[in-house]
Structures are given as structure tokens and as C-alpha cells.
N, CA, C and O atoms as a GROMACS GRO file, in nm:
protein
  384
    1UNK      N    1  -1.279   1.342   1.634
    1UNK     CA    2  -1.248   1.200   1.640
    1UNK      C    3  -1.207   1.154   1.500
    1UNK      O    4  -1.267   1.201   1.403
    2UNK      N    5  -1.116   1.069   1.484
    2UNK     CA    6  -1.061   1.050   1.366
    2UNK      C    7  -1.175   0.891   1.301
    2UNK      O    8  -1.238   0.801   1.356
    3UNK      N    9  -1.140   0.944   1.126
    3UNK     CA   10  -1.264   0.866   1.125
    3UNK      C   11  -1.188   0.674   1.102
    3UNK      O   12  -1.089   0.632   1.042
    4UNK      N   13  -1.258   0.631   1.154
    4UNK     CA   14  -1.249   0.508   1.159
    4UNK      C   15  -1.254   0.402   0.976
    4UNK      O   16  -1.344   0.407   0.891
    5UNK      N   17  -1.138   0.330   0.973
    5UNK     CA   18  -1.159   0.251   0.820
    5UNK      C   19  -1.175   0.120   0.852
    5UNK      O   20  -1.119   0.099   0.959
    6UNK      N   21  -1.230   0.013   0.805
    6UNK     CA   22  -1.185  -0.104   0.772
    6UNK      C   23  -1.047  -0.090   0.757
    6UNK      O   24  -0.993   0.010   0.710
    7UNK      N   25  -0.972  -0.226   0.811
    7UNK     CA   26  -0.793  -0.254   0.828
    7UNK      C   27  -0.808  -0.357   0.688
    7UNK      O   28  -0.875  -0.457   0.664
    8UNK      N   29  -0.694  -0.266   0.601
    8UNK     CA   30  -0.640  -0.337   0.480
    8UNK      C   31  -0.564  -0.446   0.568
    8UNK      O   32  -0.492  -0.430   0.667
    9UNK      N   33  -0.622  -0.620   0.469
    9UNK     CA   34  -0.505  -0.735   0.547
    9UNK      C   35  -0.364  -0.740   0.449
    9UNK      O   36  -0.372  -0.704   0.331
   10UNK      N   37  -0.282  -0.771   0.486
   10UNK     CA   38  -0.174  -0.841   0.487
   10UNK      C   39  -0.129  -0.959   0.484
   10UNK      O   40  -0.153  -1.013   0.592
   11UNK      N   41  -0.057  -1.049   0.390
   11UNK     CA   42  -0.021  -1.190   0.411
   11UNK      C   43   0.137  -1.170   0.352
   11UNK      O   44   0.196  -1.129   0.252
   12UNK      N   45   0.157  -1.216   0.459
   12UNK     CA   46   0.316  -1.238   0.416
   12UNK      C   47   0.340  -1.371   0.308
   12UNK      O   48   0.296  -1.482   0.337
   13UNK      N   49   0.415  -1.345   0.181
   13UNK     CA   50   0.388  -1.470   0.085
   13UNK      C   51   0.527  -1.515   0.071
   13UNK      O   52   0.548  -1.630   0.032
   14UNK      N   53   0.656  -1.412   0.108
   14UNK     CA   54   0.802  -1.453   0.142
   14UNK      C   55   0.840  -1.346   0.228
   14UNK      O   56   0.818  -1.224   0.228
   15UNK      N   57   0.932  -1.457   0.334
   15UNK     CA   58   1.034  -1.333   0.389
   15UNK      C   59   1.109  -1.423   0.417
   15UNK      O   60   1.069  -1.535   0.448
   16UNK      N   61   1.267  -1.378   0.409
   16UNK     CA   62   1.403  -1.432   0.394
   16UNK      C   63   1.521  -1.312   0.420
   16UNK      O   64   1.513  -1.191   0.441
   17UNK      N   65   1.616  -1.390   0.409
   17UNK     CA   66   1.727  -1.240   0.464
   17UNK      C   67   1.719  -1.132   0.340
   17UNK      O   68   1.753  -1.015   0.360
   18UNK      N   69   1.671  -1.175   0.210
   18UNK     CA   70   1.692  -1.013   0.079
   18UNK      C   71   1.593  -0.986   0.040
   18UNK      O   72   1.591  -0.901  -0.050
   19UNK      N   73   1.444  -1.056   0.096
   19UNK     CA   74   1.336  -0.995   0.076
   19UNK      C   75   1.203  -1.001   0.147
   19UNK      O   76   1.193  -1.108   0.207
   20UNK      N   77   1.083  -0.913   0.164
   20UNK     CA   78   0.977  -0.987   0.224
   20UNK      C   79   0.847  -0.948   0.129
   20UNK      O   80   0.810  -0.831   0.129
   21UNK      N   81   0.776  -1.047   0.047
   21UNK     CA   82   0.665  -0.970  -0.017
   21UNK      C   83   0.575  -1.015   0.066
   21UNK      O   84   0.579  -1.111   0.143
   22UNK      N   85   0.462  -0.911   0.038
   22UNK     CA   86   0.327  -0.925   0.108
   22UNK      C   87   0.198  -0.926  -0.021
   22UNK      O   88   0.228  -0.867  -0.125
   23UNK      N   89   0.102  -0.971  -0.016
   23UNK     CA   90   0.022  -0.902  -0.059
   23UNK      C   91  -0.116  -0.840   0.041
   23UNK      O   92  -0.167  -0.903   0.134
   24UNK      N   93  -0.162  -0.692  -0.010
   24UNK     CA   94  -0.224  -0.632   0.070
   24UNK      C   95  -0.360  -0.652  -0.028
   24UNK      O   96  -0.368  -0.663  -0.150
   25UNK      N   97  -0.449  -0.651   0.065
   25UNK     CA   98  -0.616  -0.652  -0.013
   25UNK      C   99  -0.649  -0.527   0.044
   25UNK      O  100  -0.559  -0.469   0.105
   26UNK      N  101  -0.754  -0.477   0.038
   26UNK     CA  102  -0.798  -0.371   0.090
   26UNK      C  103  -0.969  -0.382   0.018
   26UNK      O  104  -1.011  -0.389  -0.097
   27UNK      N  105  -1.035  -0.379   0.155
   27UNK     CA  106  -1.183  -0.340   0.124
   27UNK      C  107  -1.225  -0.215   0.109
   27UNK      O  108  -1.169  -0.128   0.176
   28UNK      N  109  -1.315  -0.186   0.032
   28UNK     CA  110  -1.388  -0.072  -0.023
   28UNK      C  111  -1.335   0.045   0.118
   28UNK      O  112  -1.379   0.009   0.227
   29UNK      N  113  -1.279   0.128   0.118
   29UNK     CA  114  -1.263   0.248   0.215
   29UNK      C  115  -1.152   0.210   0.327
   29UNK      O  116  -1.110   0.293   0.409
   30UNK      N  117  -1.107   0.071   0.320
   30UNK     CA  118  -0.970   0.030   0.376
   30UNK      C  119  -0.842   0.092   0.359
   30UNK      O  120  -0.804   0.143   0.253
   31UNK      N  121  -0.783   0.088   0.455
   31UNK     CA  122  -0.622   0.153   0.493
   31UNK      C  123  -0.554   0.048   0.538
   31UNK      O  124  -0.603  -0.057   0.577
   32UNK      N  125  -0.399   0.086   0.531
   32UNK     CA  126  -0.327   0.050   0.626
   32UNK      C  127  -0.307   0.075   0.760
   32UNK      O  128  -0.269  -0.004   0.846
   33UNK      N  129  -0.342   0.213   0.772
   33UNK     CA  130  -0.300   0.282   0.888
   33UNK      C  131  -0.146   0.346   0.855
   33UNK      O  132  -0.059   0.302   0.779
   34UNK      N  133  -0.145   0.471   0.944
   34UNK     CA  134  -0.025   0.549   0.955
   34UNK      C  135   0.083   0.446   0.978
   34UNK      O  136   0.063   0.363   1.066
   35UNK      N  137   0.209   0.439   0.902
   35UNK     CA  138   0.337   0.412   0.908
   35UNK      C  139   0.433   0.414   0.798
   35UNK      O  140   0.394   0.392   0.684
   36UNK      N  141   0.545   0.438   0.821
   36UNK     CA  142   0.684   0.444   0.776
   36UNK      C  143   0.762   0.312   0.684
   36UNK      O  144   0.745   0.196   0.721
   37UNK      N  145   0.826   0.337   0.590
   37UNK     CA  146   0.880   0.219   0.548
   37UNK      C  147   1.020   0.177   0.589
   37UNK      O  148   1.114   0.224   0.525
   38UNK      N  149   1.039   0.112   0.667
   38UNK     CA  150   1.223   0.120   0.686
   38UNK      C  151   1.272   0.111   0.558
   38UNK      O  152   1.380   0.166   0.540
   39UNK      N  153   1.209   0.046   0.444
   39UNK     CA  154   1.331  -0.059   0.348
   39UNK      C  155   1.288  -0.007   0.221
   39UNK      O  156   1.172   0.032   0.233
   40UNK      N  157   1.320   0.005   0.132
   40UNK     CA  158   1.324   0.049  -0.006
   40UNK      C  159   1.224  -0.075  -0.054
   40UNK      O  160   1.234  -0.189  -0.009
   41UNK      N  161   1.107  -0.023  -0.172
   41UNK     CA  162   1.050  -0.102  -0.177
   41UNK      C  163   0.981  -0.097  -0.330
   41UNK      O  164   1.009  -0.005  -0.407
   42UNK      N  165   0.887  -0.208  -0.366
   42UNK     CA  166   0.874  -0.196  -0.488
   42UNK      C  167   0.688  -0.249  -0.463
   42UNK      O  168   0.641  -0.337  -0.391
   43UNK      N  169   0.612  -0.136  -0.572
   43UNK     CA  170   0.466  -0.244  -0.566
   43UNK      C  171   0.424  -0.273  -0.678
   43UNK      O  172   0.443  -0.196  -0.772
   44UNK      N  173   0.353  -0.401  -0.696
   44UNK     CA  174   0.309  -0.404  -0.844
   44UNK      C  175   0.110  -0.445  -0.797
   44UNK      O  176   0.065  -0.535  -0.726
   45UNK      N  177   0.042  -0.345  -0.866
   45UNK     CA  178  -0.067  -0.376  -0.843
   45UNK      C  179  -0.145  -0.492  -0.902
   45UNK      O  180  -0.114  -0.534  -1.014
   46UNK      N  181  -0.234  -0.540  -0.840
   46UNK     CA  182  -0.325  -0.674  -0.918
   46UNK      C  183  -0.436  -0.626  -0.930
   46UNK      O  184  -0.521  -0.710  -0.961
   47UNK      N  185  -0.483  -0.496  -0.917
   47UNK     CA  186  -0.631  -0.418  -0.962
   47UNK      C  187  -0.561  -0.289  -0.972
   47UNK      O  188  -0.462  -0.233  -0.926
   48UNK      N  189  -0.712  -0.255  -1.098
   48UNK     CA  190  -0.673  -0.102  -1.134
   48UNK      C  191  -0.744  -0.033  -1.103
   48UNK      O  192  -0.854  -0.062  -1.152
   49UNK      N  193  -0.748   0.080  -1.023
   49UNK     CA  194  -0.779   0.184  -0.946
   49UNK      C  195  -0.722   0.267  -0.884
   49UNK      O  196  -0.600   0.263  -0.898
   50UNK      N  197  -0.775   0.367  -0.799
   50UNK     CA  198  -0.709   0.486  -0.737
   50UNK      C  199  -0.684   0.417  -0.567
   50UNK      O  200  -0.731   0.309  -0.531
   51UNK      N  201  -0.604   0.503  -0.486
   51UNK     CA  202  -0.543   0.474  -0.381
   51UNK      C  203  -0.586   0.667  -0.348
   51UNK      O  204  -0.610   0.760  -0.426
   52UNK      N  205  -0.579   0.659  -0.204
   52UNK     CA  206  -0.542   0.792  -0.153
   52UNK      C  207  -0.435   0.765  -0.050
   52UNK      O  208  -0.437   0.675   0.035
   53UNK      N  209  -0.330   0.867  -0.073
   53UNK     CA  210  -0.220   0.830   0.023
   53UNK      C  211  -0.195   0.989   0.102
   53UNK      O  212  -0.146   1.095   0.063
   54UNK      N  213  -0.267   0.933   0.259
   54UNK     CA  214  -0.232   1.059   0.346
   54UNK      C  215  -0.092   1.068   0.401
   54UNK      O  216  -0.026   0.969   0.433
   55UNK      N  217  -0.051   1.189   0.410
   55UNK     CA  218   0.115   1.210   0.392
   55UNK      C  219   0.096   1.286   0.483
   55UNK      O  220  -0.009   1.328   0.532
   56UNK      N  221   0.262   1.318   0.518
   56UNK     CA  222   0.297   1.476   0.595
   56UNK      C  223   0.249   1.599   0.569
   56UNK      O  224   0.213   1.682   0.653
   57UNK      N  225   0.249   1.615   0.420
   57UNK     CA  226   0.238   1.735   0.327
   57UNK      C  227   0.042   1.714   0.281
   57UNK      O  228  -0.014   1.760   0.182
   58UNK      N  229   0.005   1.663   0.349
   58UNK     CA  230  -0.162   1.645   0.274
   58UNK      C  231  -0.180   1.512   0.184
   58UNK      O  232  -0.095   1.425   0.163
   59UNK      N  233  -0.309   1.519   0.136
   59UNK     CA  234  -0.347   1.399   0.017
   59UNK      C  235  -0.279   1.388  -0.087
   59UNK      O  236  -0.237   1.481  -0.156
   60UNK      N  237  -0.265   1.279  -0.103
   60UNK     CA  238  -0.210   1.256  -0.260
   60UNK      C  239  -0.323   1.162  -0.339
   60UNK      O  240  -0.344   1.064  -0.268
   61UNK      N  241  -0.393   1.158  -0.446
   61UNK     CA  242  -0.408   1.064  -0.512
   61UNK      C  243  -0.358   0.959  -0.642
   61UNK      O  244  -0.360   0.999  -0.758
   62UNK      N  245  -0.327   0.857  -0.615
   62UNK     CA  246  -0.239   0.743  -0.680
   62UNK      C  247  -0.335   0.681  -0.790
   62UNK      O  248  -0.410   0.584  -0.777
   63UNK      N  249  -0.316   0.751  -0.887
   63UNK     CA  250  -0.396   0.621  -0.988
   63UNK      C  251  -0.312   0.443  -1.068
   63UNK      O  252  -0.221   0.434  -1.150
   64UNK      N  253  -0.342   0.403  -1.044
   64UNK     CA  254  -0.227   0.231  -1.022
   64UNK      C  255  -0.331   0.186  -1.132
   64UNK      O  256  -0.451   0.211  -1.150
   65UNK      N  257  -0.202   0.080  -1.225
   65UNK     CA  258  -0.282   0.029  -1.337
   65UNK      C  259  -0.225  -0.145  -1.294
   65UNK      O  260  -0.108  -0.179  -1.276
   66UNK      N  261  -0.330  -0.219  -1.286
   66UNK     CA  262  -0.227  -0.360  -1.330
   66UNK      C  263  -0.142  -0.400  -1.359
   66UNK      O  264  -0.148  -0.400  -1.482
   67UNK      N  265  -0.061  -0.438  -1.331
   67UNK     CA  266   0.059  -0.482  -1.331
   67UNK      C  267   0.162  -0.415  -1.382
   67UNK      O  268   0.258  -0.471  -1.436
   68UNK      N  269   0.146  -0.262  -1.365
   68UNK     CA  270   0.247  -0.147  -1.400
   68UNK      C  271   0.296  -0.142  -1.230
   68UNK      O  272   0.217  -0.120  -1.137
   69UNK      N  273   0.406  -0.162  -1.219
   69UNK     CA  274   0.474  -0.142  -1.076
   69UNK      C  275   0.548   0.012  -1.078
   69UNK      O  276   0.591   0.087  -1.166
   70UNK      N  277   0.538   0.014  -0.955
   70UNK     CA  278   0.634   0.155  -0.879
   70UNK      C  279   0.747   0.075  -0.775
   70UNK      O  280   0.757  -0.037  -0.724
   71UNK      N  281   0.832   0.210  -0.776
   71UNK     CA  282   0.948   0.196  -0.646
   71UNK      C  283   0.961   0.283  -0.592
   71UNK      O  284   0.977   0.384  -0.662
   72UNK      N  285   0.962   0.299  -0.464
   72UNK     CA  286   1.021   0.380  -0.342
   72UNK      C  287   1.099   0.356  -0.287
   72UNK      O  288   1.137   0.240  -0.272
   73UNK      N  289   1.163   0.476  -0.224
   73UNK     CA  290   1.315   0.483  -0.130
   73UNK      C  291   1.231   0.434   0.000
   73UNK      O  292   1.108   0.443  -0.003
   74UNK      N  293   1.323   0.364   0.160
   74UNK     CA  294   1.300   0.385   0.225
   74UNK      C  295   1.230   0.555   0.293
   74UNK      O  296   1.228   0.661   0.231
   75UNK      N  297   1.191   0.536   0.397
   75UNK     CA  298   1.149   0.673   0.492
   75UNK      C  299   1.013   0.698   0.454
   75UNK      O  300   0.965   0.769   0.543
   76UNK      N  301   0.925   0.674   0.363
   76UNK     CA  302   0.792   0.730   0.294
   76UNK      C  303   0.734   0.688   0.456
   76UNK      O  304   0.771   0.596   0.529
   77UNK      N  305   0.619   0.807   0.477
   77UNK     CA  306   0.563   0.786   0.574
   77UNK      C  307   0.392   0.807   0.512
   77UNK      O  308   0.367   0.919   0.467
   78UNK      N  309   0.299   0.721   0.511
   78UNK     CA  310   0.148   0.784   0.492
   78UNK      C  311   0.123   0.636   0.550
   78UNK      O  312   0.186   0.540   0.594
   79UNK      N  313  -0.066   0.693   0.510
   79UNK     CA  314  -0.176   0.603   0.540
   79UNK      C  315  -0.222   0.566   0.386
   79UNK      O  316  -0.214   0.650   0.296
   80UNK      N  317  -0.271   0.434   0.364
   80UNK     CA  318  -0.287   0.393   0.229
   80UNK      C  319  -0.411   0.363   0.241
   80UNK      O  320  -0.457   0.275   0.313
   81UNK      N  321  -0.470   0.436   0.168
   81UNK     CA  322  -0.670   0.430   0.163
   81UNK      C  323  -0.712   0.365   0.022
   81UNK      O  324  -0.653   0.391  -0.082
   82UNK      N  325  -0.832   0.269   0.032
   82UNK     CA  326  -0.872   0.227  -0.106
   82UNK      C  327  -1.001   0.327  -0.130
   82UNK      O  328  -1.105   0.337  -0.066
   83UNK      N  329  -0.957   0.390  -0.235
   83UNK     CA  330  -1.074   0.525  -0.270
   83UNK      C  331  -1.177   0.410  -0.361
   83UNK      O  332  -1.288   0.454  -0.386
   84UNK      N  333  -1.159   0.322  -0.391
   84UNK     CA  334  -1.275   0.259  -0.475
   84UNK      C  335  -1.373   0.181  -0.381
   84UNK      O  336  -1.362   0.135  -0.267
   85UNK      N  337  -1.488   0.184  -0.488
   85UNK     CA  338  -1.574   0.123  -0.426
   85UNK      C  339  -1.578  -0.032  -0.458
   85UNK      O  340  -1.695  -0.071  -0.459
   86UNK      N  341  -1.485  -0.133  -0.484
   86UNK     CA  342  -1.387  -0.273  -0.452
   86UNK      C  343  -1.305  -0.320  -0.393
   86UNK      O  344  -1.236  -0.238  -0.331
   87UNK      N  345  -1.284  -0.399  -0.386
   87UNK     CA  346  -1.182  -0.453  -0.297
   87UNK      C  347  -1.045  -0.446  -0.420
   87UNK      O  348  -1.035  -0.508  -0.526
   88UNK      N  349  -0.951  -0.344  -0.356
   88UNK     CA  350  -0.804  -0.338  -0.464
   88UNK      C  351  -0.687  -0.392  -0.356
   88UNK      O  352  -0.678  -0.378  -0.234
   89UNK      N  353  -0.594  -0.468  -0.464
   89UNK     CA  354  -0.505  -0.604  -0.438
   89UNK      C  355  -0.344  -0.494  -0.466
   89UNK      O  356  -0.356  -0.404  -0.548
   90UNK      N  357  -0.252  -0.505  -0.419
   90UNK     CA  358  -0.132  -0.488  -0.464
   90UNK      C  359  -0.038  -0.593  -0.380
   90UNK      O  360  -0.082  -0.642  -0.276
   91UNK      N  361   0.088  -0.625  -0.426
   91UNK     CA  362   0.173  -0.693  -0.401
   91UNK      C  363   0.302  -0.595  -0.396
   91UNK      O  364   0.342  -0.520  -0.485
   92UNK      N  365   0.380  -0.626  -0.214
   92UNK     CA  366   0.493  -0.532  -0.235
   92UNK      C  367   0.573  -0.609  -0.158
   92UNK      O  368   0.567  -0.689  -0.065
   93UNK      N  369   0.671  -0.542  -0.250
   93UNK     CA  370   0.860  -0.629  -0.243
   93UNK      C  371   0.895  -0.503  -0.175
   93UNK      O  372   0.885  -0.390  -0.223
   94UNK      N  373   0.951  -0.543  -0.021
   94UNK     CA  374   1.063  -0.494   0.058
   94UNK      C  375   1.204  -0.546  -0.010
   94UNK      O  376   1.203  -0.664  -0.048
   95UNK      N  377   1.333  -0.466  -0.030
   95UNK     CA  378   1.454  -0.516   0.026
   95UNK      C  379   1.494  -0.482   0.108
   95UNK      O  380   1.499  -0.365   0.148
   96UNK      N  381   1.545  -0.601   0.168
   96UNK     CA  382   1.663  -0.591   0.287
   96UNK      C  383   1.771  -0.526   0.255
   96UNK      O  384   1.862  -0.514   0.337
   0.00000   0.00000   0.00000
């Protein structure tokens, strides 16, 4: 049986035809859940900590600093886990 997380929330803070940001919270051992990105995207974190990101290919672990952002191509497919024991914040820019 697969193990069960707390659901990282979501708030949509813009969406318009060239962009949609969200910010995601995530409680102590929270995910997103399995899915795909259609859209090329950008995150900038608001806490510093580790992430585990389950993939096709196995675990990855993400160490994210404050307000040091990343970018990805569309297609990334994982599950986004908060490996800390806090609640960690990031903010991510889709483009259309």
C-alpha cells in the first residue's frame, strides 16, 4: 500500500493568458502528489530546506535556498515531498 502524505496546498496568486503563479506550502512530510508539468516553469523558494523529488528514474534530493530560484522545461514528471520537519513555502511561475 502506498504510503499516505499530508496534500501540499496550493493558492493560485495570478493566472492570465502569459502566466499562472501559485504558491505551494507544504507541511512537515507533505507532497504534491504524482504529476507532469505541461508549461515551462520557474520556482523561487520562501524557505530553506531540502525537498525529495520522486521521479521516473528514482529519488532525487533538492536542497533550495531562499530566494535562489530554479527553471524547468516543460514534461518534468515527479512527486514533490517536504523532507523537513517544517512547513516549506515555494512560489512557482508557469509560462504560457
Amino acid at each position: 500500500m502506498p504510503e499516505t502524505r499530508p496534500a501540499a496546498t496550493p493558492t493560485v496568486m495570478i493566472d492570465n493568458a502569459r502566466v499562472r503563479v501559485t504558491e505551494w506550502r507544504f507541511p512537515p512530510g507533505g507532497a504534491t502528489g504524482w504529476h507532469r508539468h505541461d508549461m515551462d516553469y520557474v520556482v523561487v523558494p520562501i524557505t530553506t530546506g531540502a525537498l525529495t523529488l520522486e521521479t521516473p528514474t528514482g529519488l532525487v534530493t533538492a536542497e533550495l535556498r531562499t530566494g535562489v530560484p530554479y527553471y524547468r522545461n516543460a514534461g518534468v514528471e515527479h512527486d514533490v515531498i517536504n523532507a523537513n520537519d517544517f512547513e516549506f513555502i515555494f512560489i512557482e511561475t508557469e509560462m504560457k
